[in-house]
C-alpha positions in Angstrom: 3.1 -22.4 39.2 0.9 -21.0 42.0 -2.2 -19.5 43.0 -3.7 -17.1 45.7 -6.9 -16.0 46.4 -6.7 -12.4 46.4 -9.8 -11.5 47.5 -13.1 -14.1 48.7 -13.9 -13.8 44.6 -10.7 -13.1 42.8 -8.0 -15.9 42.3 -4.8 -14.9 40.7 -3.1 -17.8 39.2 0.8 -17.4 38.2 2.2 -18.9 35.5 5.5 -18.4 32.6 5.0 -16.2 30.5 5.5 -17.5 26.9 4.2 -14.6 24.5 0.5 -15.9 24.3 -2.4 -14.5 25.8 -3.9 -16.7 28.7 -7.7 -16.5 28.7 -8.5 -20.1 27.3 -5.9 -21.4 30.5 -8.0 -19.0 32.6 -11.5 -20.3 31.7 -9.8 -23.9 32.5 -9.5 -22.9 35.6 -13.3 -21.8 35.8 -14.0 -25.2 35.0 -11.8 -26.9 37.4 -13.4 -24.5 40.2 -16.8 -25.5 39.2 -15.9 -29.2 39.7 -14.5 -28.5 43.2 -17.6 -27.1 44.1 -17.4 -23.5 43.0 -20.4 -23.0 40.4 -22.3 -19.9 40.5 -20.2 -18.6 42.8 -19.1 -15.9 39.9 -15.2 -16.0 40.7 -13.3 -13.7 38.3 -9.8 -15.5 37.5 -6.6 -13.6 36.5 -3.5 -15.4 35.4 -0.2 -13.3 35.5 3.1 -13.3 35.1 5.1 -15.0 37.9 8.4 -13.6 36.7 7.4 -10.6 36.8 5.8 -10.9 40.2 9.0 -12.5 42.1 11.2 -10.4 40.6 9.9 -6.6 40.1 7.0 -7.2 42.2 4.5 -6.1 39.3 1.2 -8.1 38.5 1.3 -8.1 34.8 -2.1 -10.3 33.8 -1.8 -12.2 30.8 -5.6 -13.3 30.7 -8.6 -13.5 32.5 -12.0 -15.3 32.8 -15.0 -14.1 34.7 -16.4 -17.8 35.9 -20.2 -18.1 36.0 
């Protein structure tokens, strides 16, 4: 749903939460980055919660994926 770079090497990536645990989506992302030009760059992707964001302000991650 949306996506922010939180720091020059982290990108948190918002999504629905549906019960499942989000690494595979967050290793797609890796791959998309690489095509846009980010290989070896060694971004470390976190998808969360955006419900949980928007509403109680909390970053809950539901997966992760350290891109090499």
């Amino acid at each position: 749903e949306d996506a922010i770079w939180a720091t020059s090497d982290i990108l948190k990536v918002g999504v629905f939460n549906d019960g499942s645990r989000r690494d595979g989506y967050a290793s797609y992302v890796c791959q998309v980055l690489y095509e846009r030009g980010f290989k070896g760059l060694q971004v470390w992707v976190q998808v969360i919660d955006i419900i949980q964001l928007t509403r109680n302000n909390k970053w809950v991650r539901l997966g992760q994926a350290r891109c090499q």
